[in-house]
N, C-alpha and C positions, 0 to 999 in steps of 0.2 A: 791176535795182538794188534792187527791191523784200527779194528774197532774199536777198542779201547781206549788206543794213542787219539782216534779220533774225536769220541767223547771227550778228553781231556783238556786237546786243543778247543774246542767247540767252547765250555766257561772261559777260559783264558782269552777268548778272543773278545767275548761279552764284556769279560772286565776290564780289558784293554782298551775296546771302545767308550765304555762308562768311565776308564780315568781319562781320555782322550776328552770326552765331552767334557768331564768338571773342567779339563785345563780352560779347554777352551770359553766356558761360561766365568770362571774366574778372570779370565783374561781380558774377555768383555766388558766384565764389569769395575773391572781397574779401568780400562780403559775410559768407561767412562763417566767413572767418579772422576777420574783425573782433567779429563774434559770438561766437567760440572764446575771442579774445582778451579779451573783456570780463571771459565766463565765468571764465577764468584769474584775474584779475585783480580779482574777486567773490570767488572762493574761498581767495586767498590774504589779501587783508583782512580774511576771516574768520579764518582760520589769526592773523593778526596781533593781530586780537579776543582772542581766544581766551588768547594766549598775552602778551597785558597781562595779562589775568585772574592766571594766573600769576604772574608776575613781581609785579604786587600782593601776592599772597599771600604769596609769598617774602621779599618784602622786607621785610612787616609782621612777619612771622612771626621774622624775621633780626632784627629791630628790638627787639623785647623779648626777645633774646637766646634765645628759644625756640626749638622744633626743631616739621618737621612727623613724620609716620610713620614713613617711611622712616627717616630720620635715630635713631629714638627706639629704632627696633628693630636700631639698630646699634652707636649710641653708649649706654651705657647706665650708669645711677651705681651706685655700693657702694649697701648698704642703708639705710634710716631709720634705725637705730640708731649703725647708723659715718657716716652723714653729719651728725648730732645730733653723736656724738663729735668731731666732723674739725674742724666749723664750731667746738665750744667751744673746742675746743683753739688752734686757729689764732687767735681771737680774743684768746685769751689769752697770745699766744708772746711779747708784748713784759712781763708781767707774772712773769719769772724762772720759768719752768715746771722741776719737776724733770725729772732726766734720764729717769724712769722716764714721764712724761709727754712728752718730748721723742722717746723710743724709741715710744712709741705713734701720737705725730704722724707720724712721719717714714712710720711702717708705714700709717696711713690716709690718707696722704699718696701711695701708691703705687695706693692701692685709689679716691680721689675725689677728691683734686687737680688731676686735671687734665678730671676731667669737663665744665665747664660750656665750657671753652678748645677741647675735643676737638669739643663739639656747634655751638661757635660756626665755628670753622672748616668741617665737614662742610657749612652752611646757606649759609656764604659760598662753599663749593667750588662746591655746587647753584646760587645764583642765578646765579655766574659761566658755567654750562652755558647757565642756563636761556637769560639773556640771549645765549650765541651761536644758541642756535634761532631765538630770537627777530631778531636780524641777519640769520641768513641766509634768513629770511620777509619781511623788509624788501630784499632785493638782489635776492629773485624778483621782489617789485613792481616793482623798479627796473626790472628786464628787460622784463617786462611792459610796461612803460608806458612805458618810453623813456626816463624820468626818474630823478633821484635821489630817491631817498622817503627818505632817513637821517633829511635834517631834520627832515620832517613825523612820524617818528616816534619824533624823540630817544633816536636809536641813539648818541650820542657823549654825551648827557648818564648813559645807562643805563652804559656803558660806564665811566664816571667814577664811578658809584655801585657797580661790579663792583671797581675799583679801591680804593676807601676800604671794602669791607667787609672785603676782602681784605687790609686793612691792619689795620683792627678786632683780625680773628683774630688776627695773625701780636703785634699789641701784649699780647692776652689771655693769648699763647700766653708771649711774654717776659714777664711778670706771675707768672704759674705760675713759670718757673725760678726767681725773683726767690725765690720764697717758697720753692721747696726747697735753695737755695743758705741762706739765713737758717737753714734749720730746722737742714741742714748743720753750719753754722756753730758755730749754739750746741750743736751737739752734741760737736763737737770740741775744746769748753771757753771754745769767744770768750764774751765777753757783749753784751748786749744796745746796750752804749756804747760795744764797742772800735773801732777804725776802720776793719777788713773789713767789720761790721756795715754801719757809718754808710753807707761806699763804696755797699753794695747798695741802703740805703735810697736815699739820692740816684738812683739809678738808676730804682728805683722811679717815685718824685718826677718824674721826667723822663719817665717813662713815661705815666705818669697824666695828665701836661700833653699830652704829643703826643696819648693816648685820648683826652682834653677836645674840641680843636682838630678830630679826625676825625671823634668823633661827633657833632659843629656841622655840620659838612659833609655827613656822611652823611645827617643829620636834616635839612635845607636840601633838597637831590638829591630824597630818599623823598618832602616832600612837596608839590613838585613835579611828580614822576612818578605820583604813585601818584592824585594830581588831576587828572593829564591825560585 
């Protein structure tokens, strides 16, 4: 009887051992998935860090209509001397310019007119990039951790500031036509008070109010992000 209880015992202890070992190999390897996972989840916060850094810059940079490098060494103006010319001249369009002054504008008007519109939009194209990296650093968190992190990193208010800059530009950019349609204009003998003129200004007028209105909004977004 002796021997048999002994045999019995003898599997039961093998299999006790072997579920003893699965806990423990299980346990290990929780262990350190979970440690993997933290790590993931360390390193892309930083990624997230990192690329507010960014996006700060951008937007500051975007904010006083400024360009950074990149942008400077692509979009780039006529010279000091035809931007000195371009700027008197344009200042002076509603002051009866001769034609022979009007022939000049229209010409520096092809060369830096549309410069400051070309670099506004290039910084808006940029922040709009930057901010999808920056999303898609914020959905690896999500994965990571189970959870939604859009919130906690105001992925949908950044998203709303990618939107109004990008409107910025596109207003900048109708501004520019505005002004070479007038130069147009009086060159093809309208004046300064006839009613194609006026039509444009109004336009203008209209423009200028909706730029008012986005860059309240813009400037609201910015500093609240760039505070966060």
């Amino acid at each position: 009887m002796k021997k048999e209880t002994t045999r019995t015992i003898g599997p039961m202890k093998i299999a006790l051992i072997a579920l003893l070992g699965a806990v423990v190999i299980y346990g290990a390897s929780q262990f350190f998935a979970n440690q993997r996972f933290n790590e993931l989840a360390s390193e892309t916060q930083l990624l997230i860090s990192e690329q507010q850094a960014v996006l700060a810059t951008i937007a500051e940079i975007t904010a006083r209509n400024g360009a950074d490098s990149v942008t400077e060494s692509i979009v780039r103006d006529c010279s000091v001397e035809e931007r000195s010319s371009f700027d008197s001249l344009l200042g002076n369009l509603n002051n009866n310019l001769t034609r022979t002054q009007l022939v000049e504008l229209e010409r520096l008007f092809g060369r830096c007119g549309g410069f400051f519109s070309e670099r506004k939009a290039m910084m808006a194209t940029r922040l709009v990039r930057e901010i999808e990296v920056y999303e898609s650093y914020v959905e690896q968190l999500s994965l990571v951790t189970g959870s939604d992190e859009s919130e906690s990193y105001n992925v949908e208010q950044w998203r709303e500031l990618a939107v109004a800059e990008k409107k910025m530009s596109e207003l900048f950019s109708d501004l520019v036509t505005k002004q070479d349609q007038i130069i147009r204009a009086l060159l093809s003998g309208s004046s300064s008070q006839s009613e194609d003129i006026q039509l444009i200004l109004r336009e203008v007028n209209e423009i200028q109010e909706t730029l008012t209105v986005t860059n309240t909004q813009v400037s609201r977004l910015r500093a609240d992000l760039v505070s966060y």
